[in-house]
Each structure stands twice: as structure tokens, then as C-alpha cells.
C-alpha positions in Angstrom: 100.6 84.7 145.6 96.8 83.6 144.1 95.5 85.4 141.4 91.8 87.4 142.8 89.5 84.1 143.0 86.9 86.8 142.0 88.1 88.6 139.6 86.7 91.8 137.7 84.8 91.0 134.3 84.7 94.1 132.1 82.8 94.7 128.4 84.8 95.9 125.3 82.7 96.9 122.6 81.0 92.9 121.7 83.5 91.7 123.9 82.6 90.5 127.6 85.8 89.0 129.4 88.0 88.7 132.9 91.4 89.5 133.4 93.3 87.7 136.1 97.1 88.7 137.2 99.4 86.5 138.9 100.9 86.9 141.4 97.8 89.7 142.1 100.5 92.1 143.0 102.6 92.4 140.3 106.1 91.7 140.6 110.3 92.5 138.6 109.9 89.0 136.7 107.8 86.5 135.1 104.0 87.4 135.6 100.6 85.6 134.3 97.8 86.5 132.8 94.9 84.7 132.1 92.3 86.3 129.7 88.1 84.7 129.9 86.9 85.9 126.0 83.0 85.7 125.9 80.6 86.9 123.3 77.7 89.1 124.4 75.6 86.0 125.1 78.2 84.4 127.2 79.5 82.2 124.4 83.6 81.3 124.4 85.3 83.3 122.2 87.8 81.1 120.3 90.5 81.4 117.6 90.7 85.3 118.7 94.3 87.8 117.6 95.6 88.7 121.0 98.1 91.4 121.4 99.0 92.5 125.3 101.9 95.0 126.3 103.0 96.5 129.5 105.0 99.6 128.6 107.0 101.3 131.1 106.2 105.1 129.6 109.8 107.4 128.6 111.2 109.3 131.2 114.2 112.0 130.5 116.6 110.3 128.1 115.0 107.1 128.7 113.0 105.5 126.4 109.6 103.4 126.5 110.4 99.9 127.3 107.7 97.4 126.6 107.3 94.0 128.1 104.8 92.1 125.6 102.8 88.9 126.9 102.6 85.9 124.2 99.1 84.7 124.5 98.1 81.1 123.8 94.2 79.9 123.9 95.0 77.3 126.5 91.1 76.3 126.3 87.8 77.3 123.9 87.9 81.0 125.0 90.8 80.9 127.2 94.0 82.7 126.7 97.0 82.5 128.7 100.7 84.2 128.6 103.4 85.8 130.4 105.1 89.0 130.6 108.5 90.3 132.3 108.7 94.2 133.8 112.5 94.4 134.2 112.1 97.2 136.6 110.4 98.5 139.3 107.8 100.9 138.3 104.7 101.4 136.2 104.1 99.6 133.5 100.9 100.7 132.1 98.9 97.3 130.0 97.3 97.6 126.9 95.2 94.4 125.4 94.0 94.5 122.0 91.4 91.8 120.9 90.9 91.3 117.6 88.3 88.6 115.7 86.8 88.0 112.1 83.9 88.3 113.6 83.2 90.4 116.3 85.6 92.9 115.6 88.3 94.8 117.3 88.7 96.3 121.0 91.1 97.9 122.8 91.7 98.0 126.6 94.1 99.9 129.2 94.8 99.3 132.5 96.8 100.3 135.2 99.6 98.3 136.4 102.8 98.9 138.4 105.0 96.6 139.9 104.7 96.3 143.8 100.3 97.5 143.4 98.2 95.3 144.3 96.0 94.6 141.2 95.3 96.4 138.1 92.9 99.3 137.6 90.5 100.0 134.6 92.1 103.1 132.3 90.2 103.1 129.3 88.5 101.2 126.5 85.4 99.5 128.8 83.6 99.2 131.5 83.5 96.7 134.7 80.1 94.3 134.8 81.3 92.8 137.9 83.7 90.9 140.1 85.0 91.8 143.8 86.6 95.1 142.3 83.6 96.4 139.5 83.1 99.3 141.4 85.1 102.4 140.7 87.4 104.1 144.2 86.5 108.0 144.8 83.1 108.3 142.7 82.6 111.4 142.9 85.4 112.6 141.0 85.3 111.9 137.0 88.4 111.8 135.9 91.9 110.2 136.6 95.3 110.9 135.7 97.5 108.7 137.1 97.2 108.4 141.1 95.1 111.7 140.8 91.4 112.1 140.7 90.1 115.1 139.6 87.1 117.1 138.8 87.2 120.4 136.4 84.2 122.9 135.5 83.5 126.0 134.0 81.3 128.6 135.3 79.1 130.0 134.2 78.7 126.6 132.4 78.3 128.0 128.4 82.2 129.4 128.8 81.8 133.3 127.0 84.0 136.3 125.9 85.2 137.6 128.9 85.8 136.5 132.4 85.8 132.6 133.3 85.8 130.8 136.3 88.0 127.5 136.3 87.6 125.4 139.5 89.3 122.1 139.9 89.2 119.5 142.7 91.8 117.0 143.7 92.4 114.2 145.3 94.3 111.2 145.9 93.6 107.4 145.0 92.4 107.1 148.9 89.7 110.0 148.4 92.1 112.7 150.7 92.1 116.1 149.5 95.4 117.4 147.6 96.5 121.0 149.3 99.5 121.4 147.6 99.5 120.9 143.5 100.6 123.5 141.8 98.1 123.9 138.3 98.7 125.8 135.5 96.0 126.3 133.1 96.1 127.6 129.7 92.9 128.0 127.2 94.4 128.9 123.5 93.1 129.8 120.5 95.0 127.5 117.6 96.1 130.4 114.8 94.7 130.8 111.9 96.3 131.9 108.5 98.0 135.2 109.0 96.5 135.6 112.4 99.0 134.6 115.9 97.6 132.3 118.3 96.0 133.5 121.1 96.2 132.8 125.0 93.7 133.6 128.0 96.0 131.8 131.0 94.4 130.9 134.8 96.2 131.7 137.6 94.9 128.8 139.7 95.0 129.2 143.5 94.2 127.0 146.4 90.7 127.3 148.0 91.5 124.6 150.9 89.6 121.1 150.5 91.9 120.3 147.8 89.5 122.4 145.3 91.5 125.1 143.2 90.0 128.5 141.4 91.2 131.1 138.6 89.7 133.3 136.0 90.1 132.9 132.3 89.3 135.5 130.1 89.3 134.6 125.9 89.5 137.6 124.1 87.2 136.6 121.2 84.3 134.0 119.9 85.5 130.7 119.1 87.4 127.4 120.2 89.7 127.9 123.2 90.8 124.6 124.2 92.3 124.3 127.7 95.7 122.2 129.0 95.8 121.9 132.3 99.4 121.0 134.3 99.0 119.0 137.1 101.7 119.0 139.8 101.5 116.8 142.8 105.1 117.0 144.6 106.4 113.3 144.5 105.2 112.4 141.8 105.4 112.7 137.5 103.5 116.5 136.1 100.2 115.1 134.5 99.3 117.1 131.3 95.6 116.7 130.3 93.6 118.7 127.6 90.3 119.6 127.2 88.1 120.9 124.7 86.5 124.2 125.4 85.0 126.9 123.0 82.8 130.0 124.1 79.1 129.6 123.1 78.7 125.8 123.8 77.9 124.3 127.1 80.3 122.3 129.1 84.1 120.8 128.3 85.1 117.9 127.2 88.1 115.8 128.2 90.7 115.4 124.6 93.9 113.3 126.0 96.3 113.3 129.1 92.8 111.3 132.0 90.5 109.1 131.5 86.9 108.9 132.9 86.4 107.3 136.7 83.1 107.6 137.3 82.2 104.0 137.1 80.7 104.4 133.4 82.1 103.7 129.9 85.3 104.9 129.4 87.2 106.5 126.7 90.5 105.3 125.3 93.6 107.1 126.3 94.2 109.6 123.5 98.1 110.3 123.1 99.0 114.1 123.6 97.7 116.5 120.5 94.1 115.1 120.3 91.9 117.5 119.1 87.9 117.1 119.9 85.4 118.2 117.2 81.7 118.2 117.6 79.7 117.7 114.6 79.3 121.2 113.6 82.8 121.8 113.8 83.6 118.6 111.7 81.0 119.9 109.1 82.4 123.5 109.1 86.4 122.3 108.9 85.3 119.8 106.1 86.4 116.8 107.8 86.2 113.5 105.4 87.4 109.8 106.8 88.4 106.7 104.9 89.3 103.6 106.6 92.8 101.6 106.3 92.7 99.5 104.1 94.9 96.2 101.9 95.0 97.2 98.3 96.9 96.9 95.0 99.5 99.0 95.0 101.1 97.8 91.8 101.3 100.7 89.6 103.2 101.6 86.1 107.1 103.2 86.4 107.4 105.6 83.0 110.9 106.3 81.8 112.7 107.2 78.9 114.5 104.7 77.0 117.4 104.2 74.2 116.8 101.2 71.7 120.5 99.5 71.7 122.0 96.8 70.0 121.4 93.0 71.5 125.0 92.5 72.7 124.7 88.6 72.3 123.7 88.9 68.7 126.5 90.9 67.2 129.6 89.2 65.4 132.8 90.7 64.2 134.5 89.6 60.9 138.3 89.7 61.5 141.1 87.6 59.8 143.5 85.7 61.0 146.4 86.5 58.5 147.3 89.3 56.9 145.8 90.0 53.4 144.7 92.7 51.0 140.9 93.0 50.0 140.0 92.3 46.2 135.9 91.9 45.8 133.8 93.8 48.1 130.3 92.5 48.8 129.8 94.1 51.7 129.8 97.3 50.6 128.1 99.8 52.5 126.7 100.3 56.6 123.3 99.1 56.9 123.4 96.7 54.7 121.4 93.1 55.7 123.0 89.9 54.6 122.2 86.2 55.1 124.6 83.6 57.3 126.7 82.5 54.3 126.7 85.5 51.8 130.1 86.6 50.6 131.5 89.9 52.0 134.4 90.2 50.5 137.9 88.5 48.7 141.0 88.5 50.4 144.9 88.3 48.7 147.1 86.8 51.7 150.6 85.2 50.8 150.5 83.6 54.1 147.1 81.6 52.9 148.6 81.1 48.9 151.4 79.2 50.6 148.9 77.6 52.9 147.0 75.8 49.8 149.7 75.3 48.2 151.4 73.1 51.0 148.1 71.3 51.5 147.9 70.9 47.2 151.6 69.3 47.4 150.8 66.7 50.7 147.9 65.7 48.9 149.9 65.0 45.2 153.0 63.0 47.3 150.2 60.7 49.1 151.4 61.8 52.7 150.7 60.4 56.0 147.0 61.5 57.3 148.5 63.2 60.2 150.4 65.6 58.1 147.5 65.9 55.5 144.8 66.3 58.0 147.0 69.2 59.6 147.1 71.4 56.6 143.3 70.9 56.3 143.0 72.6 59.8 145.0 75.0 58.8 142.8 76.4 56.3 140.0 75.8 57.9 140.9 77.9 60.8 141.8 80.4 57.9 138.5 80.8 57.0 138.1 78.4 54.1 134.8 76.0 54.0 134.9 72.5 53.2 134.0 73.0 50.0 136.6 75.8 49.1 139.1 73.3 50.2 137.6 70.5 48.2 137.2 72.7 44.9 140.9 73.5 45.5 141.7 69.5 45.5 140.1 69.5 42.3 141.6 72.3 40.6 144.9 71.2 41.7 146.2 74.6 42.0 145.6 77.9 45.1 143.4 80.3 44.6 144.8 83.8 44.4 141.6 85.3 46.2 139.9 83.9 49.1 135.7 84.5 49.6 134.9 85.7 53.4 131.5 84.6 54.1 129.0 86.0 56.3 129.1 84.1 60.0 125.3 85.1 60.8 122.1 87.0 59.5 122.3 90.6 60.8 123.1 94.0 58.9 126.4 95.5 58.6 126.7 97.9 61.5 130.6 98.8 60.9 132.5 98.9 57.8 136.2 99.6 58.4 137.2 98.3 54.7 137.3 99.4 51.3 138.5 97.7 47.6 142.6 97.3 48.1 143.0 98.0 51.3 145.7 95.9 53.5 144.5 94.8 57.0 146.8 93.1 59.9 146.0 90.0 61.0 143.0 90.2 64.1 142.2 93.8 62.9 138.2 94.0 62.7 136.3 94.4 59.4 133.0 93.8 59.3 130.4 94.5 62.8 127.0 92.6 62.1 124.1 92.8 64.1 121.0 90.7 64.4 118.3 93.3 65.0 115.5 91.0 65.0 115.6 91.5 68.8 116.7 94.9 70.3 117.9 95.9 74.2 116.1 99.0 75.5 118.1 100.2 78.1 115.9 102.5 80.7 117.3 104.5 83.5 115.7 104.4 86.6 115.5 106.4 90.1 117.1 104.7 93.0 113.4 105.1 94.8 111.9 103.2 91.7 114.0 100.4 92.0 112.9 98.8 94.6 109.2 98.3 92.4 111.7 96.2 89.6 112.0 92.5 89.5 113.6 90.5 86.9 111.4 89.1 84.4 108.5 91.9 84.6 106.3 92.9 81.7 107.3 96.1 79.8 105.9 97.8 77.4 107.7 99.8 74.6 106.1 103.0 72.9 107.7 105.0 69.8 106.3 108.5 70.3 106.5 109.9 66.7 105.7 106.5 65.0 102.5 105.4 64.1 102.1 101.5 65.8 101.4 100.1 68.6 103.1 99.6 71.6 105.8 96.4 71.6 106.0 94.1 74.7 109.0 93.1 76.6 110.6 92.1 79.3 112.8 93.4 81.8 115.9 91.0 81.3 118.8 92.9 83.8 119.3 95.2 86.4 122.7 96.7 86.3 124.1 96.3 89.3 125.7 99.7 89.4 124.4 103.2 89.0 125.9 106.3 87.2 127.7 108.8 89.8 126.4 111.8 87.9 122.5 111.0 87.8 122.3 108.9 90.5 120.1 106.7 88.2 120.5 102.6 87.7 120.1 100.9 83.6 117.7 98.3 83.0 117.8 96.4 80.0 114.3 95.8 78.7 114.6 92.5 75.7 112.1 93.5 73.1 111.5 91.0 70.0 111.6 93.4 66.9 110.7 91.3 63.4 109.4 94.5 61.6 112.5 96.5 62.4 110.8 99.3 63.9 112.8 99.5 66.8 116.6 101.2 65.3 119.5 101.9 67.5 119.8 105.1 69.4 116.2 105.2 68.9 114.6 106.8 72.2 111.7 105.3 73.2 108.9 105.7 76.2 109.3 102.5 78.6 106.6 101.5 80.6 107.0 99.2 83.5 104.4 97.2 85.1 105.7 97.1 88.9 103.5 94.2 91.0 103.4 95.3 94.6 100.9 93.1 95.7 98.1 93.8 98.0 99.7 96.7 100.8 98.0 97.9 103.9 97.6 101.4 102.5 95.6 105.6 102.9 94.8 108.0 100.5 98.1 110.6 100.2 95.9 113.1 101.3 95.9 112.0 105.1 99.6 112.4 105.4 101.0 115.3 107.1 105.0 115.7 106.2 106.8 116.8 109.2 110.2 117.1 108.3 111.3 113.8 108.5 108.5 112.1 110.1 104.8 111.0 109.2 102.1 111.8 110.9 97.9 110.8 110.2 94.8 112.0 112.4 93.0 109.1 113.6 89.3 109.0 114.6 88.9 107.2 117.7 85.5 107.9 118.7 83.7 110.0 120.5 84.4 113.5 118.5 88.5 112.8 119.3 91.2 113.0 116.4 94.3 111.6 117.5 97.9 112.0 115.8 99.9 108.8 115.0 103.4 108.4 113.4 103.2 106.5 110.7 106.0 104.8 108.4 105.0 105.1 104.6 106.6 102.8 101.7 105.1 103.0 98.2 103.2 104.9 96.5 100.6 103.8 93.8 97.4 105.7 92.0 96.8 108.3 94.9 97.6 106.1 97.9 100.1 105.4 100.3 101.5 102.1 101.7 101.6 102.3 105.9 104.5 100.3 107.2 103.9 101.1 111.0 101.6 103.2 113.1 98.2 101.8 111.4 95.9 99.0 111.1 93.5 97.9 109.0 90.2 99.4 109.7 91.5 102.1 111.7 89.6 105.8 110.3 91.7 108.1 109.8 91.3 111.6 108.3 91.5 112.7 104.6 90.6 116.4 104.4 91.0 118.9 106.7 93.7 117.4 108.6 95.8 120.4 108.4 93.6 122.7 110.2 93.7 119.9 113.1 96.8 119.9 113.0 97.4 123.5 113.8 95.1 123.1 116.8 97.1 119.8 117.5 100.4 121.5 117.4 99.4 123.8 120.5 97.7 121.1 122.7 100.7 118.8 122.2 103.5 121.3 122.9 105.8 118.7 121.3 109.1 119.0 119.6 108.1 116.8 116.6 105.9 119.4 115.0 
């Protein structure tokens, strides 16, 4: 089957465009569409973001199923792509245009699989084409197959008795007899006080027109939900604002307009409509979305701890009795190559003395060179062993020299005393760079890389902060306080920084630019998100969001948002109370 050789052309904001579906009656399967993009003058749009869905709404334990269309500019202004319904049914379309310059729009149309054609929902209105006119005129508003009329008389709805009257009919312009309607206008509570309910008992008046009386019990907003149910088909739930004192209502969420004129986007259930007043009264303030820096500093406390690649035991590999000790005290700093101490060891006398008498009977290298090693590996220097060749006789005590620069961190020796062989003697430690080892929330971590800039702060000591660099992450964390080490390398040439120390760690996390809200538009529903967005025309609409970081009073958005959208910053709770009662949904 052809797509319509005439089709509809519609405008979207600074959008003008057609829509062509093929086959025209869509089908289970692979179907087209091909999208014209013109400016307001008529000019191809090129180079355009497409997005276009069909989504078969949840029913029951069902969920949504979507069937997205990849669309490819095929020509300048000409978009072309495919989607698949896997089912018979309605699959309501949604096409979002996007583009640097002229903006963003958003359309909806009606679509079901084995309907001829798609119809106009929301979010423009038809210029032309074999189908620009709107079916059933005379009736504004349609949800679903239904088209529908409601008023309130007297028109300025007051304290007191109301008259609802609402006419149906079908998408051929016959009269609907048998709905059933309920009607409900409720006041949202307000701090201690319950909300309130003025219910219509709707009845048939032949002619497909239906009547009930209303009566709100005191001055203020009463917005009204109306259930619509035709039998054979899906209840329609559509809201409208209403409040005693101002003329008229206005349609919130559940219809859209069909009167032919410009017509509002579908607004999911729990939109709330505001007039200006209202707005001003409530204190509602909007910000746009928006891609910031969301790099921010991670505190923590830290614990100054020795550099575990610049510490050096002093052991022995004989056993031996100290004479001299140079190394006499804990904390004190010695050079790579001062003496520590003397050692008495029978094992290294008769070690000299062996290499002394190999050297006097001229024996062969292999045996002389041997006994060098020996002592070597003992501890003796080249020199000690060539000042023993020429004094032709051992030495009774041996000098221990210091392996590296550092300070003496553990002393386990004193004049006298005997010490196995491998036993440790001496700890030194290079302090001239320190580890400080910061622990870390398991929500923090994901902000740590490798490599980042930290800065370290003494609080009681007068200088200025020390920079370093995070140089490990531990790859566990501690069972009792859930927290995860990371070892900050800090250069420390005036010895400021001692071990044990506790220190104030800052950490320079670098997010990168994230699409991102103030905090104050989040509403914290147990475990969801949720944000108000304005989407024109007086209507606030709830969206789930996803959030991620969190940086100087904002709020990364993962999902639900994008940039540009307006969404609310104060006041959002109050809405949200009014929201909860329009939406009757479990989430809240």
C-alpha cells in the first residue's frame, strides 16, 4: 500500500513539515516514515536530531513496549526510517525535532496498527494536506476514540451547587448513550488540614450529553478528574483545572484539544495547571537544565603514615653481640653510610681469619674470591676487607653502617646485647616523602581517579597547605565502616608532616561537564526521583528522573531530562500535593 500522495503538513513551534506512513495503514512489521523538515520560510531543514517512537502504552502487568524509528536525512531536509509494532494494537508516535538553531519540538500522533492513517494528538497544528481538517469540530477535546465536550455552569464555578455537563461522542460524530462518568472536583490538603471532595453524580440526558451537580464546600482550587468509560474500550482519565471565583476550566492531562487549533502536548497524569496569580502566590521559580561542572572537592580526614617503599631494616646475618652503639636512640636521623653500631660474632672472627690465611698461602682465586663473598655478604665494605689485608689480623668488632638516609624509627638493641642471626635491629625511614592515608565513603568513590591533585592541611600548625597526589586506591574496604583507604603521596622536605599525624585531606574530584538541576527541584519519593516540569501553557508536569552526583548545590540528571527543559525550583512541594490527588498513583 502507497503512502497518502497528499499528505498532511503540520507546524511545530519554527518547524513546518509532512509526515508520510507507509504502508498508510499501518501494519505488525516493518513500517516507513518519511519526515519533509522546513523552516518557516520554506527552507530544508538539514543536519536536524531526530528522535521518533511508537509506544504501545502499559496494560495490567504489561509493560510499555516502544518501537523506535532510526531516522536518516536521505536528502537536504529529508528524513527517512523504519519502525516495527510487534503487536496488534495502538502504538501511540512521538517525534521530537531538535536543531542548533531553530530549537526543539515535540509532536504526538495517533497510530494503531490496522487504522488507516495517523491522527494529530498534540504538539502542533495541521496547515494542510487531504486530512488538515480536524473529524467532529464541534467537540474540543479527544481522549482516545472519544470526543468530548465539558462545561461548568454557571461559567465562574462558586461555593455551592455546580452544574457539570459533558457530551460524547465517537470518532464518527454518533452520540455515546452508555459511558459511565465519574467526576470528582478536590481540594489538594493543606498542612494540617484533610483534603476535600465535592463528587458528581453524572447521569445520562439522551444525545450522548451527561449532567451532575458539584458542590465545593469552600473558596479555592478544586480541580476536577473526570473517568470516562465507554464499554469496549480502555477507562480514559482526564483532569482539569477548576477553582471557584475564576471563569471557565482548563484541560491539565489525560485529552488533548480537537478543535482544529494549536494543540497542547499530552501531559502525563499528575499535571497541575497554575495561572499566573497562582504561580506568584505559591512562589513558583524555574531554572532551565543545564551541562555544568560538577567537579567538586571530597573533604576527609587523614593519618600521615610512613612511605612503605622508603623504609629499611638493619638485620644481621650471623649471630653476634653488640659493642659500640651509634644508633642510640628513636628518632634519630642518620646519613647512608654512618655507623650504627659494632658487632662481636665468632662466626665473622673465623670468617677473616680464613680469608687472612688464603690470602698468606697464595691460594687459587676461586677459593680466595669465595671468602671475599663471604664477608661481603656479612656486612663488611670493600674497604673493611682491604684494611684487614693490611693489618694482617681480624678485627674483634665489626662497624654496621647505615644502608640509607632516614631516621631511626625502631630500636630493638642496646650496648651487650646478643641478637640471633635475621633478628631486626634497626627500622629507618626516609620521611622526606610521607603517605596520607584517607578513608573514603563508598558513594565518594566513584569521584576518585588515580593520579588526582590533593591537598594536605595540618589544622593546629601554622603553614600552608602541602600538595599531593592520590597514588592508590585500596582495592578493599573495612567491614566495620564500610569506608575504602586512599593513599595520598605527599613530598615532605621540611618534616612537617610526622607519622600518626592526622591531617585534613582535600580532594579535587573532576567530573566534567554533567547535564545537571539545582537540588532544590528534586522531590525524594522513597526510592524514586521526581521534578515538575513546565511545559507551557500554565501546566507543571511530573517526570522521573535518575540523579548521579552531586556538586556545589546541583544535581547530575541521568534520565528523565534534557537540556533546556524548565523545570521547577521552589514551590514544587505544594504542586506536588495537588499532583498527588490528580494522579491517584501508587508512586507517591
Amino acid at each position: 500500500m502507497a503512502a497518502d500522495s497528499n499528505p498532511v503538513r503540520y507546524k511545530a513551534g519554527a518547524y513546518q513539515f509532512g509526515l508520510e506512513l507507509s504502508p498508510s495503514t499501518p501494519i505488525v512489521g516493518e513500517n516507513t516514515l518519511v519526515l519533509t523538515l522546513q523552516d518557516g520560510d520554506g527552507n530544508p531543514v538539514e543536519n536536524a536530531s531526530l528522535s521518533a517512537i511508537a509506544e504501545m502504552p502499559a496494560m495490567g502487568s504489561m509493560a510499555a513496549m516502544q518501537a523506535p524509528a532510526e531516522m536518516t536525512e536521505t536528502a537536504p531536509g529529508v528524513y527517512k526510517g523504519s519502525f516495527e509494532p510487534y503487536m496488534k494494537g495502538s502504538w501511540p508516535l512521538t517525534l521530537t525535532v531538535n536543531h542548533e538553531e531553530f530549537g526543539k519540538a515535540r509532536v504526538n500522533f495517533d497510530l494503531a496498527t490496522g487504522r488507516k492513517g495517523m491522527q494529530l494528538s498534540s504538539g502542533a497544528r495541521a496547515i494542510g494536506g487531504s486530512k488538515g481538517k480536524t473529524q467532529t469540530t464541534e467537540l474540543p477535546y479527544r481522549a482516545g476514540d472519544i470526543r468530548f465536550s465539558a462545561e461548568v455552569l454557571p461559567e465562574t464555578p462558586r461555593v455551592g451547587p455546580n452544574t457539570l455537563a459533558i457530551v460524547l461522542r465517537d470518532q464518527d460524530g454518533n452520540p455515546i448513550d452508555d459511558a459511565s462518568i465519574t467526576a470528582i472536583a478536590e481540594m489538594p490538603a493543606m498542612g494540617t488540614m484533610p483534603a476535600m471532595r465535592a463528587p458528581a453524580e453524572m447521569a445520562s440526558r439522551g444525545s450522548g450529553r451527561y449532567e451532575g451537580t458539584f458542590k465545593p464546600s469552600m473558596e479555592g482550587s478544586w480541580p476536577l478528574t473526570l473517568e470516562i468509560q465507554v464499554p469496549g474500550q480502555s477507562p480514559r482519565r482526564v483532569s482539569f483545572d477548576l477553582a471557584t471565583g475564576r471563569k471557565g476550566i482548563q484541560l491539565s492531562s489525560g485529552a488533548t484539544r480537537a478543535d482544529g487549533g494549536e494543540s497542547m502536548e499530552m501531559a502525563p497524569p499528575g499535571t497541575v495547571t497554575l495561572d499566573p496569580s497562582r504561580r506568584q502566590l505559591i512562589g513558583v521559580k524555574t531554572a532551565r537544565t543545564e551541562y555544568r561542572d560538577m567537579s567538586r572537592p571530597v573533604r576527609a580526614v587523614g593519618t600521615v603514615a610512613y612511605d612503605e617503599t622508603r623504609l629499611a631494616d638493619v638485620s644481621l646475618k650471623f649471630d653476634a653481640w653488640i659493642g659500640e652503639l651509634y644508633a642510640d636512640y628513636v628518632g634519630k636521623p642518620v646519613k647512608k653510610g654512618d655507623p650504627l653500631f659494632t658487632v662481636y660474632s665468632p662466626d665473622l672472627y673465623a670468617a677473616q681469619q680464613e680469608f687472612l690465611e688464603l690470602s698468606r698461602r697464595n691460594s687459587s682465586r676461586g677459593l680466595l674470591e669465595a671468602a671475599r663473598k663471604r664477608l661481603l655478604l656479612w656486612n663488611m665494605s670493600e674497604t673493611e676487607i682491604e684494611a684487614l689485608q693490611r693489618r694482617g689480623s681480624p678485627a674483634d668488632y665489626v662497624l654496621i653502617r647505615a644502608p640509607m638516609t632516614g631516621v631511626v624509627v625502631t630500636k630493638n638493641i642496646v650496648v651487650g646485647t646478643a641478637h640471633r642471626a635475621g633478628m631486626t635491629l634497626l627500622r629507618l625511614a626516609d620521611l622526606s616523602e610521607v603517605w596520607v592515608e584517607a578513608e573514603l565513603y563508598e558513594s565518594e568513590l566513584s569521584l576518585l581517579s588515580e593520579g588526582m591533585a590533593a591537598s594536605i592541611q595540618l589544622p593546629h600548625a601554622r603553614i600552608a597547605p602541602l600538595d599531593g597526589e592520590v597514588s592508590f586506591i585500596y582495592p578493599f574496604a573495612d567491614r566495620t565502616t564500610r569506608t575504602t583507604k586512599v593513599r595520598v603521596q605527599v613530598a615532605n622536605p621540611e618534616g612537617a608532616l610526622k607519622p600518626a599525624m592526622y591531617t585534613e585531606v582535600t580532594l579535587q574530584s573532576r567530573a566534567g561537564e554533567r547535564l545537571a538541576i539545582p537540588e532544590e527541584a528534586v522531590i525524594i519519593s522513597g526510592q524514586k526521583r521526581y521534578v515538575f516540569e513546565d511545559i507551557g501553557e500554565g501546566r507543571l508536569a511530573p517526570r522521573k528522573v535518575e540523579t548521579g552526583l552531586r556538586a556545589n548545590g546541583f544535581v547530575e540528571i541521568l534520565s528523565g531530562l534534557e537540556e533546556n527543559d524548565s523545570i521547577v525550583t521552589s514551590g514544587n512541594f505544594l504542586i506536588a500535593s495537588e499532583s498527588r490527588l490528580k494522579a491517584g498513583i501508587d508512586q507517591w
